[in-house]
KOLNU-800466 format. One line per field, with one value per residue: residue number from 0; x, z, y of N, C-alpha, C, CB in turn; residue in three letters. Coordinates in nm, 2 decimals, m for minus. Glycine has a CB too. Example, Ala and Ser with C-alpha at 12.3 -4.5 7.8 and 13.67 -1.06 7.14 Angstrom:
num = [0  1];
n.xx = [1.32  1.28];
n.zz = [0.78  0.71];
n.yy = [m0.57  m0.22];
ca.xx = [1.23  1.37];
ca.zz = [0.78  0.71];
ca.yy = [m0.45  m0.11];
c.xx = [1.32  1.29];
c.zz = [0.78  0.79];
c.yy = [m0.33  0.00];
cb.xx = [1.13  1.41];
cb.zz = [0.90  0.57];
cb.yy = [m0.45  m0.06];
residuo = [ALA  SER];
//
This chain:
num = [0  1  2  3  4  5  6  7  8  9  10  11  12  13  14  15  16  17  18  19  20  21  22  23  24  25  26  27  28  29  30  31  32  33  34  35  36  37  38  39  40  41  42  43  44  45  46  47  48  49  50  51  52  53  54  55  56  57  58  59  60  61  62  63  64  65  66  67  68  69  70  71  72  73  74  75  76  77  78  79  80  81  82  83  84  85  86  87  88  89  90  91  92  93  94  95  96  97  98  99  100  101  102  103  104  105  106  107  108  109  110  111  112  113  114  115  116  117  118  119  120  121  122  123  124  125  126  127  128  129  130  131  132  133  134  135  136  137  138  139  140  141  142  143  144  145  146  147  148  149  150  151  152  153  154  155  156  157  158  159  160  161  162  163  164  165  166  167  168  169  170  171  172  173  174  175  176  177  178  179  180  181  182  183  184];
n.xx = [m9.31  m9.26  m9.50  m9.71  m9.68  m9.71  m9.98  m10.10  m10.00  m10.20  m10.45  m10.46  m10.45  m10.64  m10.88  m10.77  m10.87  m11.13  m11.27  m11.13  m11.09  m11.06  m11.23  m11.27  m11.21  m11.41  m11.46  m11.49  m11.67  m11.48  m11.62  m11.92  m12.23  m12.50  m12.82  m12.70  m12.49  m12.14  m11.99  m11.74  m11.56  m11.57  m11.53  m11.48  m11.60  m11.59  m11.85  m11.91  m12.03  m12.06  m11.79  m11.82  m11.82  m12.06  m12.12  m11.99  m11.93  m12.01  m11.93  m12.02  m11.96  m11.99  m11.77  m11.46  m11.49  m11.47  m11.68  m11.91  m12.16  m12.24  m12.25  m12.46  m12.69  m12.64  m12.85  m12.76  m12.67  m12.53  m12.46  m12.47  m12.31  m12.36  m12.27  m12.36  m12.20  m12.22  m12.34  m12.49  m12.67  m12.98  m13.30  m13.45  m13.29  m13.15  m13.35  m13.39  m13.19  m13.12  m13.41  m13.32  m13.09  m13.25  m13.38  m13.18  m13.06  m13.24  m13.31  m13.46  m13.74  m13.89  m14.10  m14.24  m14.11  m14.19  m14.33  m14.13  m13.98  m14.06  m14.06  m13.85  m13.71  m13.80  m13.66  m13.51  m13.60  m13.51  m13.24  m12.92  m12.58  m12.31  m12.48  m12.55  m12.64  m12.75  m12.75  m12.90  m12.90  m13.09  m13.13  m13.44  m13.54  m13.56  m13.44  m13.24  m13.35  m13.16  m13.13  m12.86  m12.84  m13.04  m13.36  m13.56  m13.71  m13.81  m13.79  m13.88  m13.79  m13.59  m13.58  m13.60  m13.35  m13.16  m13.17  m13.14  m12.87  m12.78  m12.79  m12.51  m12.35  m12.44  m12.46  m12.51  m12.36  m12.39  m12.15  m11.88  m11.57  m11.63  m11.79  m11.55  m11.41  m11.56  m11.54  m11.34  m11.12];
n.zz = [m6.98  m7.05  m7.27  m7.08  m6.94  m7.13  m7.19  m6.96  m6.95  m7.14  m7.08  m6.85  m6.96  m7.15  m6.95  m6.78  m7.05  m7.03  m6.83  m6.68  m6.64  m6.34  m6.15  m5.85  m5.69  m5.79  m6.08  m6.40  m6.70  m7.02  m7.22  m7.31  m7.44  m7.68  m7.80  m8.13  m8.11  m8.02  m7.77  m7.61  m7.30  m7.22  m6.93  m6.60  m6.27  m5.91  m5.68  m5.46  m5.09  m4.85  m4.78  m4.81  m5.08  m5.24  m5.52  m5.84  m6.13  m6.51  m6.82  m7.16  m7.48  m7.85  m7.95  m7.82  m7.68  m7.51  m7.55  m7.37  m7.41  m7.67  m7.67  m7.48  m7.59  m7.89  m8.07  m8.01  m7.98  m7.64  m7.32  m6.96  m6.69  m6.32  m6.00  m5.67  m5.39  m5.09  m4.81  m4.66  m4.85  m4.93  m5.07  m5.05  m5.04  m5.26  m5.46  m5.43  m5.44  m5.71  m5.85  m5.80  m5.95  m6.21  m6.22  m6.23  m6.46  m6.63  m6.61  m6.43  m6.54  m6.53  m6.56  m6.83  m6.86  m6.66  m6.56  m6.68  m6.57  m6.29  m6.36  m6.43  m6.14  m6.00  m5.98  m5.82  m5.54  m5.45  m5.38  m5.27  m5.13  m5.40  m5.53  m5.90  m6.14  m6.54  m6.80  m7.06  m7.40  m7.65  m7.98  m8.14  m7.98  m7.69  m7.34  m7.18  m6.88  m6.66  m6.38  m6.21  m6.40  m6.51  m6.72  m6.65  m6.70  m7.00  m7.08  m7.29  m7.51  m7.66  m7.52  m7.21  m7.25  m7.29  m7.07  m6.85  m6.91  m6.90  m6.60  m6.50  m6.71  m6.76  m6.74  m6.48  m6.29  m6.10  m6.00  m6.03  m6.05  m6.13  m6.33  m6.51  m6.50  m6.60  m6.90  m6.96  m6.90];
n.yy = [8.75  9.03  9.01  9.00  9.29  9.48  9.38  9.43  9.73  9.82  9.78  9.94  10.17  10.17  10.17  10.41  10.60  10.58  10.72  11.00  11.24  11.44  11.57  11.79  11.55  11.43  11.14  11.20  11.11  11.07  11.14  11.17  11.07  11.24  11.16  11.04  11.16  11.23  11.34  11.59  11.62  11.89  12.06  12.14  12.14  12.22  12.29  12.53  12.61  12.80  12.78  12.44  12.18  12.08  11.99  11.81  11.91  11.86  11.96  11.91  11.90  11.90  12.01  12.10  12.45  12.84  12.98  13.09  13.24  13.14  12.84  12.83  12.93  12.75  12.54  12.26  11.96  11.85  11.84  11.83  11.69  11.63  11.55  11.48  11.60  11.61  11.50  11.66  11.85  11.91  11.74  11.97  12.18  12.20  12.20  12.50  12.64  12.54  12.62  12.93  12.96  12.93  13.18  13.38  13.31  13.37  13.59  13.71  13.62  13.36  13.27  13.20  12.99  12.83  12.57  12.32  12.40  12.32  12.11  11.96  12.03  11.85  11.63  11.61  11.51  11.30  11.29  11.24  11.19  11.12  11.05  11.10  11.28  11.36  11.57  11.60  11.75  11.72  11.83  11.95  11.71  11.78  11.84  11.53  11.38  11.24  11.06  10.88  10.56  10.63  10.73  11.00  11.19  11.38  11.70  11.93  12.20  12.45  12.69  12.57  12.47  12.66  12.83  12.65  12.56  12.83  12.84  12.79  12.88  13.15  13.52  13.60  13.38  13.08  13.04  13.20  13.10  12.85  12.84  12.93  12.71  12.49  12.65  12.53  12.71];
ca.xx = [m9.31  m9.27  m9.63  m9.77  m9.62  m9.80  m10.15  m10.12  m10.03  m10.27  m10.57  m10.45  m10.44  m10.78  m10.94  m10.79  m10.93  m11.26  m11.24  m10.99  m11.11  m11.06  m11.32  m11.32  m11.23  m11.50  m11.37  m11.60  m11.64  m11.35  m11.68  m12.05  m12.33  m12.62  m12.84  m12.62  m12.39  m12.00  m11.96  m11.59  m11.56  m11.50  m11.47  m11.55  m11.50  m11.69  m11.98  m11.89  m12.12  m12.03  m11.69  m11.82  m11.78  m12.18  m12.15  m11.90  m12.02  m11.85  m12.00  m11.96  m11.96  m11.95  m11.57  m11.47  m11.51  m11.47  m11.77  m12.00  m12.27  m12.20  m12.26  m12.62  m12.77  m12.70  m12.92  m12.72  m12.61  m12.47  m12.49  m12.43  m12.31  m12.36  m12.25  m12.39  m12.05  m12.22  m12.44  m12.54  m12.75  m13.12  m13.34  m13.53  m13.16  m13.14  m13.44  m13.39  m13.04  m13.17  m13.46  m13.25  m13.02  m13.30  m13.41  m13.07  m13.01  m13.38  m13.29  m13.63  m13.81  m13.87  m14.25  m14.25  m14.10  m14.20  m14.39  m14.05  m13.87  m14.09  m14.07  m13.71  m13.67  m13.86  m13.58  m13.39  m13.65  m13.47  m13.09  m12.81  m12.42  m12.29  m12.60  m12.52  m12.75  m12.72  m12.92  m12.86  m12.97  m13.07  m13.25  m13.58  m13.67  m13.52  m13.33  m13.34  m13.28  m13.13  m13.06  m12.77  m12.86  m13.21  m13.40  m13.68  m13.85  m13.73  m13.82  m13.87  m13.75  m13.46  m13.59  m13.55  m13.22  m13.07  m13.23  m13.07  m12.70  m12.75  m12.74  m12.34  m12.28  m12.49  m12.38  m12.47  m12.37  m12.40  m12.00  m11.79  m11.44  m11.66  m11.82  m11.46  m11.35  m11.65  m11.58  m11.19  m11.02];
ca.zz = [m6.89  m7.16  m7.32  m6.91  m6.91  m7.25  m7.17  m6.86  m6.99  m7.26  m7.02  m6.75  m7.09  m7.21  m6.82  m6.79  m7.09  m7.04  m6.71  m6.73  m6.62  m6.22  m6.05  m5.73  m5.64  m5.86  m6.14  m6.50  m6.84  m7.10  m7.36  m7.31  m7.60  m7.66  m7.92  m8.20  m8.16  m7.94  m7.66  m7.54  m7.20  m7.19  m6.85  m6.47  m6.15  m5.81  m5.64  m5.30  m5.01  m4.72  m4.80  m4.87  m5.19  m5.31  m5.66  m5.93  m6.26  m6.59  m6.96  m7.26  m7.59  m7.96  m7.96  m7.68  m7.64  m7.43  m7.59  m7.31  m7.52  m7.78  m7.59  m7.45  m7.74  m7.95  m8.07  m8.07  m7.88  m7.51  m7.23  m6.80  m6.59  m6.24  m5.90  m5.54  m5.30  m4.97  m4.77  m4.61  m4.94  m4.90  m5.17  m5.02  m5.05  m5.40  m5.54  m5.40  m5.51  m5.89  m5.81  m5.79  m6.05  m6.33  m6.19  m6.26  m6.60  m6.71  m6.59  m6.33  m6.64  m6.52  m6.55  m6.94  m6.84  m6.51  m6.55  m6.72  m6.45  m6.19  m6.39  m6.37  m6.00  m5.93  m6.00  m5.69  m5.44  m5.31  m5.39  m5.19  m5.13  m5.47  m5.67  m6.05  m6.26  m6.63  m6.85  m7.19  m7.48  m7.79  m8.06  m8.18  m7.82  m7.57  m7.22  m7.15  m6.73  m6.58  m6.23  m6.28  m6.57  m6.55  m6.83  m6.58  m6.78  m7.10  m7.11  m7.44  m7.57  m7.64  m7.42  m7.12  m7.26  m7.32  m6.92  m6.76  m6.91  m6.80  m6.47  m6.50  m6.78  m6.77  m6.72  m6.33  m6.29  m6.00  m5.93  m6.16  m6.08  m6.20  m6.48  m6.57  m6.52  m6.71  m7.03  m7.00  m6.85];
ca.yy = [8.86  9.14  9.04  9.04  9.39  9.51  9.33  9.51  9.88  9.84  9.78  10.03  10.27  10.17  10.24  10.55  10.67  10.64  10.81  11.03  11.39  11.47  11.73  11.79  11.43  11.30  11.11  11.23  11.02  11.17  11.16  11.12  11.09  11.30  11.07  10.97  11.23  11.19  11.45  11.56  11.71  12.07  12.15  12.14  12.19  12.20  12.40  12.53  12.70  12.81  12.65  12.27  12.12  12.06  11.94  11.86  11.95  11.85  12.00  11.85  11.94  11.78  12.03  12.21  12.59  12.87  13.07  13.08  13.29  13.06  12.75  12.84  12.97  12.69  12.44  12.14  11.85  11.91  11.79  11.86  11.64  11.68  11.46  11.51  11.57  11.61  11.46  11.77  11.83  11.83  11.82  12.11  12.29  12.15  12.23  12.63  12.63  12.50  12.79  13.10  12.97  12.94  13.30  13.43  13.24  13.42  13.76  13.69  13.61  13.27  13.27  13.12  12.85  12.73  12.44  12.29  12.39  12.28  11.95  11.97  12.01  11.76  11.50  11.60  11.51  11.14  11.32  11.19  11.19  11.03  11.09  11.16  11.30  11.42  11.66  11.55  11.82  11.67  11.93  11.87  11.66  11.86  11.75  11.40  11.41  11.09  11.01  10.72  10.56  10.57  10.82  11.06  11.26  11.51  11.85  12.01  12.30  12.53  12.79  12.54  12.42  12.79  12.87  12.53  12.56  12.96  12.83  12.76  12.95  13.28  13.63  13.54  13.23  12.99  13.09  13.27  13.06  12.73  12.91  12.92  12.62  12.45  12.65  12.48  12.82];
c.xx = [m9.34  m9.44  m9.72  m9.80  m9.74  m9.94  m10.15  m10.12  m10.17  m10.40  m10.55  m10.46  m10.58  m10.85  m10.93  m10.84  m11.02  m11.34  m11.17  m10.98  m11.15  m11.12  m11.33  m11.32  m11.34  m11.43  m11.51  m11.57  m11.56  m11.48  m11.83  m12.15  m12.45  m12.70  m12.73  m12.46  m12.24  m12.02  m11.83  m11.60  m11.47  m11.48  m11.52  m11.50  m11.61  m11.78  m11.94  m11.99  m12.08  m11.84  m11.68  m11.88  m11.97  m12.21  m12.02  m11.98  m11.91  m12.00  m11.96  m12.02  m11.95  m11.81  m11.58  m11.45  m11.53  m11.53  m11.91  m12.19  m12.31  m12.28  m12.42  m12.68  m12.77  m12.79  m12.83  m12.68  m12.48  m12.50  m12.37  m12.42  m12.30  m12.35  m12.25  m12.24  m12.06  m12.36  m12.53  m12.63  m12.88  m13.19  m13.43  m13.38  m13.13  m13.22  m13.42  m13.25  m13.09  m13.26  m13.41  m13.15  m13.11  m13.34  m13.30  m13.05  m13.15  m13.39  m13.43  m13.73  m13.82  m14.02  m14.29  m14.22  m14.08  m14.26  m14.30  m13.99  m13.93  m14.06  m13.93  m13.65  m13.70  m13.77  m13.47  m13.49  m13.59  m13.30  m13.02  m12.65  m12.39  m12.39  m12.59  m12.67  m12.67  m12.82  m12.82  m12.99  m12.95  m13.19  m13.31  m13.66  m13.65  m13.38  m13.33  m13.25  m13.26  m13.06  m12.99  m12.84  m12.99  m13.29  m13.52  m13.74  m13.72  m13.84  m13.76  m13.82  m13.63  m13.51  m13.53  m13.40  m13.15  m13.07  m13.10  m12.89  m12.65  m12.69  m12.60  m12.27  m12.37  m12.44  m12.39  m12.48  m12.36  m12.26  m11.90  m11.65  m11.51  m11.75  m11.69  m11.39  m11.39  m11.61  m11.37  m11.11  m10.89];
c.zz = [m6.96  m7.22  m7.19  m6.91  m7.02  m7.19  m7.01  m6.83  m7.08  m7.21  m6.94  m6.90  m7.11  m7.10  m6.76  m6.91  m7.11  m6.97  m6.69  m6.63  m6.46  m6.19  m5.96  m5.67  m5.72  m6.05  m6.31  m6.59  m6.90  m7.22  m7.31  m7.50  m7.55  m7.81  m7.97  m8.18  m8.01  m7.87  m7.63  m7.40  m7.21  m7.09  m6.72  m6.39  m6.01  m5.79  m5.52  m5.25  m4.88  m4.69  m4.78  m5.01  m5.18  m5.36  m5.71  m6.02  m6.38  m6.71  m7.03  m7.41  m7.74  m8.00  m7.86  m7.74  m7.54  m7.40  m7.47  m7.37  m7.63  m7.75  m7.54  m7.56  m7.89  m7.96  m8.14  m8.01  m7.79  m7.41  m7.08  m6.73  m6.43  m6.10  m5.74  m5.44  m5.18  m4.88  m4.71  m4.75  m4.93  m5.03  m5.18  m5.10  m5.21  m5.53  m5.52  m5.45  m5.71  m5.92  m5.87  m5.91  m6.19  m6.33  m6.22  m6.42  m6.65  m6.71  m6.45  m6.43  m6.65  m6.56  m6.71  m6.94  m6.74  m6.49  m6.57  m6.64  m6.33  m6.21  m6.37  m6.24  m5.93  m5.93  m5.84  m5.56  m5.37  m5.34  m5.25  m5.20  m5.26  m5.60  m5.80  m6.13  m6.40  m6.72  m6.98  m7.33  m7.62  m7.90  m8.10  m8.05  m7.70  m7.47  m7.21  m6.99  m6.69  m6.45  m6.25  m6.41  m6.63  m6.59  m6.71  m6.59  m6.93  m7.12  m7.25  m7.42  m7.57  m7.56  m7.31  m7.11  m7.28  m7.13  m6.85  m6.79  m6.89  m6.66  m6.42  m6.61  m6.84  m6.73  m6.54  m6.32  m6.10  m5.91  m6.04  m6.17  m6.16  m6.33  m6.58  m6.61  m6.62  m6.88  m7.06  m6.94  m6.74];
c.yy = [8.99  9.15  9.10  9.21  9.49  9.50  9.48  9.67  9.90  9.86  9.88  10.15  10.26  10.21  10.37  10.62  10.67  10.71  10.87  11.20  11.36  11.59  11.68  11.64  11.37  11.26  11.09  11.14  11.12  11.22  11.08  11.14  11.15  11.24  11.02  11.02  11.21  11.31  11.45  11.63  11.80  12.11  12.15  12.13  12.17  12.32  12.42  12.64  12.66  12.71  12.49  12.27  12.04  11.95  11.90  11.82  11.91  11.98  11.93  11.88  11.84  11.82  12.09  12.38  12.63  13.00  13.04  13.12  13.18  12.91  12.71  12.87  12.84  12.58  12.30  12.04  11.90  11.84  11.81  11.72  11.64  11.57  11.50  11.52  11.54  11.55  11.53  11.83  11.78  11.85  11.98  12.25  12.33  12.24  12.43  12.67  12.65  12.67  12.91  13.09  12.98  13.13  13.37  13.44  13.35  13.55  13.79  13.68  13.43  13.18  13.16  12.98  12.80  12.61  12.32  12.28  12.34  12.11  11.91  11.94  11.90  11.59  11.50  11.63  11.37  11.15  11.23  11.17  11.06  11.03  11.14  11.19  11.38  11.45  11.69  11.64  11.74  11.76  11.84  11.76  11.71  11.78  11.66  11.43  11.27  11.11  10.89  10.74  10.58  10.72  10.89  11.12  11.36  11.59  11.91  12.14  12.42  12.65  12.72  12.51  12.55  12.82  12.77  12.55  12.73  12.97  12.87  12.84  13.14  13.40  13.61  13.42  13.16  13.05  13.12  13.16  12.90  12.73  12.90  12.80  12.49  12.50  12.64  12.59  12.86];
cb.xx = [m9.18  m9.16  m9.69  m9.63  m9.45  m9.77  m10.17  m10.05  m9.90  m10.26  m10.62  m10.27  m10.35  m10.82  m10.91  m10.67  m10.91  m11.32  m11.24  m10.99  m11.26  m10.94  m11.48  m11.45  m11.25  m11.71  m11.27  m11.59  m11.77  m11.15  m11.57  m12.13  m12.38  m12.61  m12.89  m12.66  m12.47  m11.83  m12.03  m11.45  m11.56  m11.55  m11.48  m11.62  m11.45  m11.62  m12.15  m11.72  m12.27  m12.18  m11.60  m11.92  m11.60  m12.20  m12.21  m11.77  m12.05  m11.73  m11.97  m11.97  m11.87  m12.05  m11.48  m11.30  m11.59  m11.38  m11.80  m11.94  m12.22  m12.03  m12.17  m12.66  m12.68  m12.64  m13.05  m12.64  m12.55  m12.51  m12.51  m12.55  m12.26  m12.45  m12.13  m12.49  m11.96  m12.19  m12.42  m12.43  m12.70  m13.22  m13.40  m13.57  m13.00  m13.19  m13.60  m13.43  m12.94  m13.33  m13.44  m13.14  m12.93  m13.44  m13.46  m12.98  m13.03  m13.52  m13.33  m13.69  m13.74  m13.81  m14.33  m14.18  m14.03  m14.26  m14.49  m14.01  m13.81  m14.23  m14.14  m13.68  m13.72  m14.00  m13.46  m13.25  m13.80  m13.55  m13.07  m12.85  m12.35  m12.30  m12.69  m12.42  m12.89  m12.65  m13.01  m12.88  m12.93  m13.10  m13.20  m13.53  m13.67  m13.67  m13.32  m13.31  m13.38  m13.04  m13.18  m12.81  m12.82  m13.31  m13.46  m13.68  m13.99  m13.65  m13.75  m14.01  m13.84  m13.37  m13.74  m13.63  m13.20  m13.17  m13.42  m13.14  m12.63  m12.86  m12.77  m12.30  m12.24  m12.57  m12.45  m12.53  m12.22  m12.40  m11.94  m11.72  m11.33  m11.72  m11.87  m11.40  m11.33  m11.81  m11.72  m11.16  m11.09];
cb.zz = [m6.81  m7.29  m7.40  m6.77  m6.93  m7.38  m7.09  m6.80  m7.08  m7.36  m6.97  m6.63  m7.22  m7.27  m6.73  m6.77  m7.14  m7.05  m6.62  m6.96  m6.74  m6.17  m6.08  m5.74  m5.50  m5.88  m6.05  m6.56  m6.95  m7.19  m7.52  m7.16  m7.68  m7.64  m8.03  m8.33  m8.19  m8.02  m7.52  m7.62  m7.09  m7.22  m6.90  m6.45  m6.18  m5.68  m5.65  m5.24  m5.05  m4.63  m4.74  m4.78  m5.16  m5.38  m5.75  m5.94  m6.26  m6.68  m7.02  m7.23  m7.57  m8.11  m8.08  m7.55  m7.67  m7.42  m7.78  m7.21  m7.59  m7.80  m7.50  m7.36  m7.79  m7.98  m8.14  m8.14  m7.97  m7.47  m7.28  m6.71  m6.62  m6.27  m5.94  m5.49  m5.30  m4.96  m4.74  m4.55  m5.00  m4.76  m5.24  m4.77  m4.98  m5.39  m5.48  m5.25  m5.46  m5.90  m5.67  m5.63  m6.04  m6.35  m6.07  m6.18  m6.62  m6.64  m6.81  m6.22  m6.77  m6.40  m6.55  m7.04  m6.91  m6.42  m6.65  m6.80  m6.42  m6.16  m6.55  m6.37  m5.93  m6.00  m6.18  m5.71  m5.47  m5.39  m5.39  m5.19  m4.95  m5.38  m5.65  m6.14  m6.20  m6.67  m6.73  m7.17  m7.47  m7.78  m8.19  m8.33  m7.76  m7.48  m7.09  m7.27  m6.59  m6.68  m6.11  m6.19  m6.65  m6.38  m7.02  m6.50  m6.61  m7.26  m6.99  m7.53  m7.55  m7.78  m7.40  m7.08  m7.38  m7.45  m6.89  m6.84  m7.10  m6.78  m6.43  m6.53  m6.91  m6.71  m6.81  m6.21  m6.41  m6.05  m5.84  m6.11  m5.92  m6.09  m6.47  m6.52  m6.40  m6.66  m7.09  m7.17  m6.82];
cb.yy = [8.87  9.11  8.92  9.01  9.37  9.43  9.07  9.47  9.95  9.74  9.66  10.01  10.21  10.02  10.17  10.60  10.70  10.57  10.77  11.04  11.48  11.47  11.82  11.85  11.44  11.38  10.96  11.38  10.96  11.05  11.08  11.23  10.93  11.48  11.14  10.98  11.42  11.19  11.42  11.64  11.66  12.19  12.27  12.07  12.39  12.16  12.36  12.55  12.70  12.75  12.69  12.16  12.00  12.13  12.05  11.81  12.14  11.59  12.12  11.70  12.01  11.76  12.12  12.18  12.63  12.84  13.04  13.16  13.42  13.04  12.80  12.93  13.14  12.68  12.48  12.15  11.72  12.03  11.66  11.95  11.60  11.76  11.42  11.39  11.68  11.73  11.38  11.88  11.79  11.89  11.71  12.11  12.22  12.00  12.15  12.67  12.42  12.30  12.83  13.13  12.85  12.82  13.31  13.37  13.01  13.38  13.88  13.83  13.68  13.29  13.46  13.17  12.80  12.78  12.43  12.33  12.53  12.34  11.91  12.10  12.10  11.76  11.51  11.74  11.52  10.91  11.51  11.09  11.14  10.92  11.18  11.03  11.41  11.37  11.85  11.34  11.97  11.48  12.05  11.76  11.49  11.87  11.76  11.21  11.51  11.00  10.97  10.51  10.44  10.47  10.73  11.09  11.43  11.47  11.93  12.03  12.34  12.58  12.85  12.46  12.31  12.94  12.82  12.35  12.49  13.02  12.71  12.59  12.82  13.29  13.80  13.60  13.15  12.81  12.96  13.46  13.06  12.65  13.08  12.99  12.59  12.51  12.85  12.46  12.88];
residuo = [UNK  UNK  UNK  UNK  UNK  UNK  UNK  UNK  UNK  UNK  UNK  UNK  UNK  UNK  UNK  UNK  UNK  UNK  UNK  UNK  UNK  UNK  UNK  UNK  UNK  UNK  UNK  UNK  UNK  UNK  UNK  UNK  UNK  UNK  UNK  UNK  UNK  UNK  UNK  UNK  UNK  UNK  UNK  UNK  UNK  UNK  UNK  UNK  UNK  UNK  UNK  UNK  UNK  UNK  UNK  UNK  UNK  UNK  UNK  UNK  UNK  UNK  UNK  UNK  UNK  UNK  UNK  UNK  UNK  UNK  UNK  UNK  UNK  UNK  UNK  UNK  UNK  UNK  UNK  UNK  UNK  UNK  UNK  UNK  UNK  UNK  UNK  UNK  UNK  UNK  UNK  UNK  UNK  UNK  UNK  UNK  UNK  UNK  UNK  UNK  UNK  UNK  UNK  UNK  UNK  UNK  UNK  UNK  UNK  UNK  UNK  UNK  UNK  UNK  UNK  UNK  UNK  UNK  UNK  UNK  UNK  UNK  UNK  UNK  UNK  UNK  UNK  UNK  UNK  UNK  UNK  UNK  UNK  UNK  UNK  UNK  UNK  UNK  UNK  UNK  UNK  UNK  UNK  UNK  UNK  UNK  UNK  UNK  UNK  UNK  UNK  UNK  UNK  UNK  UNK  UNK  UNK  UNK  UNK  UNK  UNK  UNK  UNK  UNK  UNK  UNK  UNK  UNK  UNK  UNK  UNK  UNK  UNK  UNK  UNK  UNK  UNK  UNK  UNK  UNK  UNK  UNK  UNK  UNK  UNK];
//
């Protein structure tokens, strides 16, 4: 009965920690990978409009920080995680949402890299309630974008990767209290 007991914490132990981090009702990995390198999660929270719950977003980092500047500007392994909340989400909404956020992240200096971003948007044309995507920075090849698990294009360059994690962590960000909550606060 005692070993039962053990076998049975040890796995309830081992399942919570690979899932571990609660946003917004969605339930994040504790640690994703970008290439070779470990990710921890630093931080997240939901997206709301018009008071409904959007998105939940996590970040992740190879340590946590709560250097927003810091954060975008480097070149180094990172990565967004991001989870559909509502089914009122169109990708039309999606894609104009994404839009305004790179336009913000750029200062309206969006024009250098639009082709990137058009290529970008274009992952959230068959979105849906539940829908995970993740935008996985790895220097030297850029984003890699995955819907679930499945790889849908990577976008080069640290310009688009400084722009894209602006969205959430820029001087105007998407939403200040989940800007906060992303950089652990």
């Amino acid at each position: 009965m005692r070993k039962a007991f053990v076998v049975v914490f040890a796995l309830f132990f081992l399942a919570s920690s690979v899932y571990a981090a609660d946003v917004a009702g969605v339930t994040m990995p504790d640690t994703m990978k970008a290439g070779d390198t470990d990710l921890v999660f630093n931080g997240g929270g939901k997206r709301t409009k018009f008071m409904m719950k959007v998105y939940a977003v996590g970040l992740y980092l190879k340590q946590k920080s709560s250097d927003a500047d810091a954060i975008m500007n480097a070149d180094e392994p990172m990565a967004i995680r991001l989870q559909i909340t509502s089914g009122l989400v169109t990708p039309d909404k999606m894609k104009s949402a994404i839009d305004e956020g790179f336009e913000n992240a750029t200062g309206g200096n969006v024009a250098p890299i639009q082709a990137k971003v058009d290529a970008f948007t274009a992952i959230f044309k068959d979105l849906s309630n539940g829908t995970v995507y993740n935008f996985i920075y790895v220097p030297g090849k850029g984003v890699e974008v995955y819907k679930g698990d499945n790889l849908s294009s990577v976008i080069q360059g640290l310009d688009f990767k400084k722009a894209l994690f602006g969205i959430w962590l820029g001087k105007k960000p998407a939403q200040n209290d989940l800007k906060a909550l992303m950089l652990g606060k």
